[in-house]
Every structure is written in C-alpha cells, then in structure tokens.
N, C-alpha and C positions, 0 to 999 in steps of 0.2 A: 179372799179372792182366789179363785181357781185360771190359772194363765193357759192358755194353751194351743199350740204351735202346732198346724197343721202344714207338712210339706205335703207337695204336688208338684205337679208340671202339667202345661201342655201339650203333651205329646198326643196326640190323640182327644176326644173329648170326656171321655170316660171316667179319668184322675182327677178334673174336675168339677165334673156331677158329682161325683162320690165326695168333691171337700165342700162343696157348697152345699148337700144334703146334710151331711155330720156338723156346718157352720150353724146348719138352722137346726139342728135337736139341739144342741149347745145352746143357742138365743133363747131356745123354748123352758130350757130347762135352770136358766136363770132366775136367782130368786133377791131379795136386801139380806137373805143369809145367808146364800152363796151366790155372788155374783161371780161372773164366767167374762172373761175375756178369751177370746179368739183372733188370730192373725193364721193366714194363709197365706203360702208363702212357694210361689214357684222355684225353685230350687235348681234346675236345670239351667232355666232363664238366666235366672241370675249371678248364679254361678262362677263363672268365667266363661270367656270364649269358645273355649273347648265346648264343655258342656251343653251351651247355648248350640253349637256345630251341631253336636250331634242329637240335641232334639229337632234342629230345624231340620236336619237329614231325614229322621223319622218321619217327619211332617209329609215332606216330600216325595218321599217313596209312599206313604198312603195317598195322597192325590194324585199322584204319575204313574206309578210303577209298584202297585200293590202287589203282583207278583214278585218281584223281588223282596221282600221285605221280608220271607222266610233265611235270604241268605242273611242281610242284618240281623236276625234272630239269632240266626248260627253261629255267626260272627261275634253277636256279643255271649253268647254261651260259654263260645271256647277260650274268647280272652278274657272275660268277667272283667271289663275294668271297673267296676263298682266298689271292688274286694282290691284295687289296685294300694298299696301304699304310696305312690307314686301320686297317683292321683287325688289323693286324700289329704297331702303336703302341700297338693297344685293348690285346691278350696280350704286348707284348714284356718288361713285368715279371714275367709271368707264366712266360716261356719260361727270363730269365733265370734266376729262381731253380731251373726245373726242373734245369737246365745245373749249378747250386750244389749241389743235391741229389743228385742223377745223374748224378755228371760221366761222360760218355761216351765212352768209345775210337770209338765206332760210333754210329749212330741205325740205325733198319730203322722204318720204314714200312707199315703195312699198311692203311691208309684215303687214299681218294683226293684228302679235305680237306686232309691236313698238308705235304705237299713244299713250298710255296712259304713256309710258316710259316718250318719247319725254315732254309730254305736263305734266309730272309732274317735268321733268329734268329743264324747262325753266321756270315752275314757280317758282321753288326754286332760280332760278337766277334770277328771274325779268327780264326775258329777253322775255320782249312783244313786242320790235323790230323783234325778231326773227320768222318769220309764220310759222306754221307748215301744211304742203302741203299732203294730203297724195292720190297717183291713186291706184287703185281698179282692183287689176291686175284678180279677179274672175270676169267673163263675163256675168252672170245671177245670180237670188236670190238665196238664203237660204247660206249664205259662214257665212263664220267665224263673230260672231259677234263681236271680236276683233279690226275688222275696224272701227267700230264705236265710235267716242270717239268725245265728243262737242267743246274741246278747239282747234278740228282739226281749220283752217282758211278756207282752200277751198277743196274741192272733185273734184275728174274726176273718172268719171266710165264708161263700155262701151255702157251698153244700159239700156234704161229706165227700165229696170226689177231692174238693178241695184240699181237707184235711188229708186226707190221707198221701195227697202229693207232697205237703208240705213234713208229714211224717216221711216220707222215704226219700226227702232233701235233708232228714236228720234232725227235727224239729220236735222237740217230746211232744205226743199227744198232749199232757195237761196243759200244755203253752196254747192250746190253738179251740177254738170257741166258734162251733157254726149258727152265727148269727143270722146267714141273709145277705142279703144284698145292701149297700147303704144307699136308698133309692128318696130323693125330696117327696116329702108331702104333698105337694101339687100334684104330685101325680096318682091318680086315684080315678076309677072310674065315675063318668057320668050317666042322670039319666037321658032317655032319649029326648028329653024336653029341652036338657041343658042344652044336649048337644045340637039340638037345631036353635037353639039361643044364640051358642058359640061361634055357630056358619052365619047368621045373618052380621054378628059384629063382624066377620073378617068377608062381607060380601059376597055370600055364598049363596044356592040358594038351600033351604033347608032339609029339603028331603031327599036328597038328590045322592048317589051313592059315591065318597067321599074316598079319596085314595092320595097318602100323604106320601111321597117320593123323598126320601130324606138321606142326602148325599153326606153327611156327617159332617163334625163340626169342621172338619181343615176342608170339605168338598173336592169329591173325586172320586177315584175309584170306575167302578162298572155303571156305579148309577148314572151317569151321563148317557152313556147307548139305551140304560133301560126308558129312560124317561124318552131318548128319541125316539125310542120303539113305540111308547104308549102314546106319544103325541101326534105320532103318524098314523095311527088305527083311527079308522071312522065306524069300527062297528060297538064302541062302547058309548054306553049312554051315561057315562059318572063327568066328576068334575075331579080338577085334581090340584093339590097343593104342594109346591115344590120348594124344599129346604134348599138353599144352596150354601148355606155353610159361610165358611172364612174367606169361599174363591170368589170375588168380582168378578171374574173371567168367568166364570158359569155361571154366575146370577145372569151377566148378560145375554150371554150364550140362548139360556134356559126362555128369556122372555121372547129373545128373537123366534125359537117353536111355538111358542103359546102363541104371538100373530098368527100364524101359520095354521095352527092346527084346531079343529072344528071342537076339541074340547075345551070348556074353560078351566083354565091356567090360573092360578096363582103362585107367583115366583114370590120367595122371601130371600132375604138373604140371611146373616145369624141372626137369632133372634134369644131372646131370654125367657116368651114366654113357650117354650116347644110343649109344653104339657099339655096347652092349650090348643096346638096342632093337633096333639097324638085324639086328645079329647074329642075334640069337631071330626073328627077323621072313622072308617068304616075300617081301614085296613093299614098296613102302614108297609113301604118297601126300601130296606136297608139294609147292608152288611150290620153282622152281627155281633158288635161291638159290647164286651158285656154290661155296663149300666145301660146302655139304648136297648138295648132286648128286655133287661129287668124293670124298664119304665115302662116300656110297651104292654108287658106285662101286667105291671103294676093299676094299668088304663084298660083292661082285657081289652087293647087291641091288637087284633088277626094279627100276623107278623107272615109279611111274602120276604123272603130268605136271597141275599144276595149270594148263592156261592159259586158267581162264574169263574170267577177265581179260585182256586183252590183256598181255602182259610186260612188264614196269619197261623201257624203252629201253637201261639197261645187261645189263638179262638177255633180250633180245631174240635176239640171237646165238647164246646157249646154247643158246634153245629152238630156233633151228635146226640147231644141230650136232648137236644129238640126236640131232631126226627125221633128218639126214644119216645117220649114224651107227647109226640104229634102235635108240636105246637108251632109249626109254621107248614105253609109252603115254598119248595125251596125251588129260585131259580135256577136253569142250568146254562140258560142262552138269553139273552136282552126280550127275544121277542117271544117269548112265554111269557111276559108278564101280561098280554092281551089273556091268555086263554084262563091264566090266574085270575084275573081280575073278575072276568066270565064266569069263572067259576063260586068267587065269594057274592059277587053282586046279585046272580041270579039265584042264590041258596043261604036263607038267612039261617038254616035248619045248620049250613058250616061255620057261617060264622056265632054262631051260638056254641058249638062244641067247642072252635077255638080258645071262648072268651071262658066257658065253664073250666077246661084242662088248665089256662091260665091260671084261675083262683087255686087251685087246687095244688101249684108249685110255687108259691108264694111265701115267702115267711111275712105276717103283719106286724107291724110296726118295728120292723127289725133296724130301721137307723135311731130312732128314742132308745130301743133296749143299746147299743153298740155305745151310744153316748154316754147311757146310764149307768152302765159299766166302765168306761175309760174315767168318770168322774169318779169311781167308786175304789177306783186303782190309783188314782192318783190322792186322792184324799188319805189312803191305807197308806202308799208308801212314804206319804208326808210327815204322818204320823211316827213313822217308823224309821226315821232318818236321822 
C-alpha cells in the first residue's frame, strides 16, 4: 500500500482544485497491486489558531479588499513566517500527531505556506523515508516565495516561467519538473450538442449565448459591480449564470438583480459541479486565479479577464501570459463587460480563436503524469530507505 498525504488549505479556491484533481489521479491510478490511500488535509485550518487567523484574513481581504492583499503579500515576503522556528514549535504537536494519524509513504504539497513546515516537521523525526513533494499550483513567476524551500525532494510547475522562478529562489533545476497544470478530469471540452444538453438540465434555454460570471470560491471581489453592470444592460441578448461562491450575502444580493433585470439569471451559490458551468457556458468572467484560468482553459472556454484591480503580485504574471498569449479579454472598468460580451456573442469567428490558442497552452493529461510520477518517487525512495 502506497499512503499519501496531501496538505492544502483554503485560502483561496485554487489549493484545492489542485488536491482534489491529484486525489482523483491517485483513485484512478489504484490497482489490488498497489492500492493508494489518500487523506487531504487542510493544514492552515487546522493548525492552530493563529494559523486558522491568518487564512481567514486571506479570505477576507479576497472578498473585501482585494486591493490590499498585495500589502499581505509584502508582509508575508518580508517576515516569511513559514521558515519561522517559532512557529514550527507553535504546530510541531500538531504536525506530530498528523504523522500518527496519516502516516505517510509521501507528502505533496499544494499551498505555498507548508514546505518549510513539512520539511522541519520530518526532520525532527528523522523521517528521511518520507519525500516531501510539493506542485506549484501559481502558473507563472513572481508567486509566493514560500514555495521555495531546499529540503523539498521533487517540484512540478506549470511552465517554464515557473521554473525558472523557483531556480532563482535557489532551487536546483533537476529538483523541479514542468508538468502543467494539476487541472480534474472533468474538465475537458464539450460538443456543441453536450452543451445544449447541459443548459436544458440547469433550465437554460439551449442556444441562447451563455456567459458564466464566476465570483470565486470565497465570492467577491470586482465581480459584484461587473455582474451589476451586465444585469443592468438591456442591449444584450444572452442569458447568464452566476457563481456566487462561499458569500450568502452575494448569492442573495446576486438574485435580488436577476428580478430586476430583463436577462435571465441564474444564481448558484458553491457548487461542486463548476465544470459543468464552465461547459454549458459561451464565455466565462473572473479574476484570474491560476487552477480557474487552467480549467477555463482546459473547457476552451473564452476567459473576459477581471483586472480592475490591479493583480494579486503572484497572479501578476498570468495576466501577462495571457495577454502574450491572446487568450482573454481583459477588463479595465465593470461596464465593459457589456461591449465584451458584444463582442464574443456577435463573432463566433473570436470565440473560435480563443478556444484554438487555448488547446495550443495546454499540457494533456498533466495531473495522471504528476501523480505517476509522485507514486514513482515514493515507491524509489521506499526501496531505498
């Protein structure tokens, strides 16, 4: 039996797509000759107090006050409490008993707070059996330098921009492996047939030109003005599906416009199945979160670009691979999203280039290979221990 411990948090939605896609290449890649166990394991959360603070802060500052949240960045840059000893003493009971509960062949990684945790928690135990794995769930440079920590064993990142950040945070090349993105199965383009299947189950009507407003999973942000902006236009003929994420407060909010406004609305609140949104959906409008860009993606759908705000410093990057890339429209103000929307609904000749550039920065099946490999590292150092 192969054991293996996925830390996350959620800070953000992102750290968790990326454990719950790597949970399912694991399940997938279960056999009677090697059976795989899996535990996920928020680590923030659970943590301590402290800890649990300063995700819920994170939280908060993406739904309130997404501009500030480049000073939180700054802030934990300069103090790194990650790499604290201080606060590695605060969880190290903590960690222990994780270790007693979940003993692990492997760790994997998927948030930028944990490698220096990890990799002091296993040397205090002598547990050089155990590697610690960590994928790189930010898709271009400048991200969290928290990722970076030497006693990691192996890296996956998704593109050489990556790599090479994580080399000039002092990281040997051979440690670090551009994989891709760790994006779930489900998400995968449909045909056009599917997709008017998919709008009738969720009351749609089928042909009707589809625009998914997806305020991310903690909801907030700019996407509240944008979606009032497009619910107050009478000159678009589409219909529109609206993520509201973890906020009740803007699910509510969200439904009170759709009375109001001459488009048909649908409000969701979180939901599990979103692949199924991205799928029924023509275009999709969100800040650019990187697993929600590399799903979008993954579903070649359009991507209208939230950057009324200036970009979080680790998604800074993205938004300029994009524009390299031409694979969004970016907004600058809430009420261009009308002349956006104008512009993909009345030119299917755009959104075809979108969905072609798409395919075309993709790695396939890059979460089976990332898994196939972390089983392939852990089986080696088993061997060898």
């Amino acid at each position: 039996m192969i054991r293996i411990l996925i830390a996350s948090s959620d800070t953000g939605g992102g750290h968790r797509s990326a454990a719950r896609a790597l949970q399912s290449a694991f399940s997938h890649q279960n056999s009677e000759q090697t059976p795989i166990t899996v535990n996920t394991v928020q680590i923030l959360e659970e943590g301590s107090v402290l800890t649990r603070q300063l995700a819920n802060l994170y939280n908060w500052l993406l739904r309130h006050r997404q501009n500030w949240v480049k000073y939180y960045f700054q802030l934990l840059e300069r103090l790194r409490p990650n790499e604290s000893v201080r606060l590695f003493q605060h969880l190290r009971s903590y960690g222990e008993q994780l270790l007693a509960t979940y003993p692990p062949d492997v760790i994997v990684s998927v948030h930028p707070m944990l490698q220096h945790f990890f990799a002091d928690l296993l040397a205090s135990q002598q547990r050089e059996d155990i590697p610690l794995v960590t994928v790189v769930t930010d898709p271009a440079d400048g991200f969290w330098r928290g990722w970076a920590c030497p006693t990691v064993k192996q890296y996956f990142v998704a593109t050489e921009a990556a790599q090479q950040q994580l080399v000039e945070y002092g990281i040997p090349p051979e440690k670090i492996m551009v994989a891709g993105m760790p994006v779930h199965p489900h998400f995968h383009p449909v045909s056009p047939q599917e997709k008017q299947q998919l709008r009738v189950k969720y009351g749609l009507h089928p042909q009707r030109f589809t625009l998914l407003v997806n305020a991310g999973w903690i909801g907030g942000g700019n996407i509240p003005k944008i979606y009032q902006a497009l619910s107050q236009s009478e000159n678009l003929e589409i219909q529109v599906v609206f993520l509201a994420g973890k906020n009740d407060k803007l699910a509510h909010h969200a439904r009170q416009f759709a009375q109001t406004s001459h488009l048909p609305i649908l409000v969701f609140d979180f939901v599990s199945s979103i692949h199924e949104l991205m799928q029924l959906s023509d275009a999709m409008v969100s800040k650019l979160g990187g697993l929600t860009t590399f799903e979008a993606l993954a579903c070649e759908l359009p991507l209208i670009a939230d950057t009324i705000t200036p970009p979080m410093p680790q998604e800074a990057a993205t938004v300029q691979w994009l524009r390299a890339q031409d694979l969004a429209i970016f907004l600058k103000r809430p009420e261009e999203i009308v002349s956006a929307i104008a512009l993909l609904a009345n030119s299917s000749e755009k959104q075809q280039q979108l969905r072609q550039v798409s395919r075309l920065n993709l790695k396939p099946n890059s979460t089976a290979f990332i898994a196939s490999r972390i089983l392939q590292l852990s089986q080696t150092v088993n061997k060898t221990t």
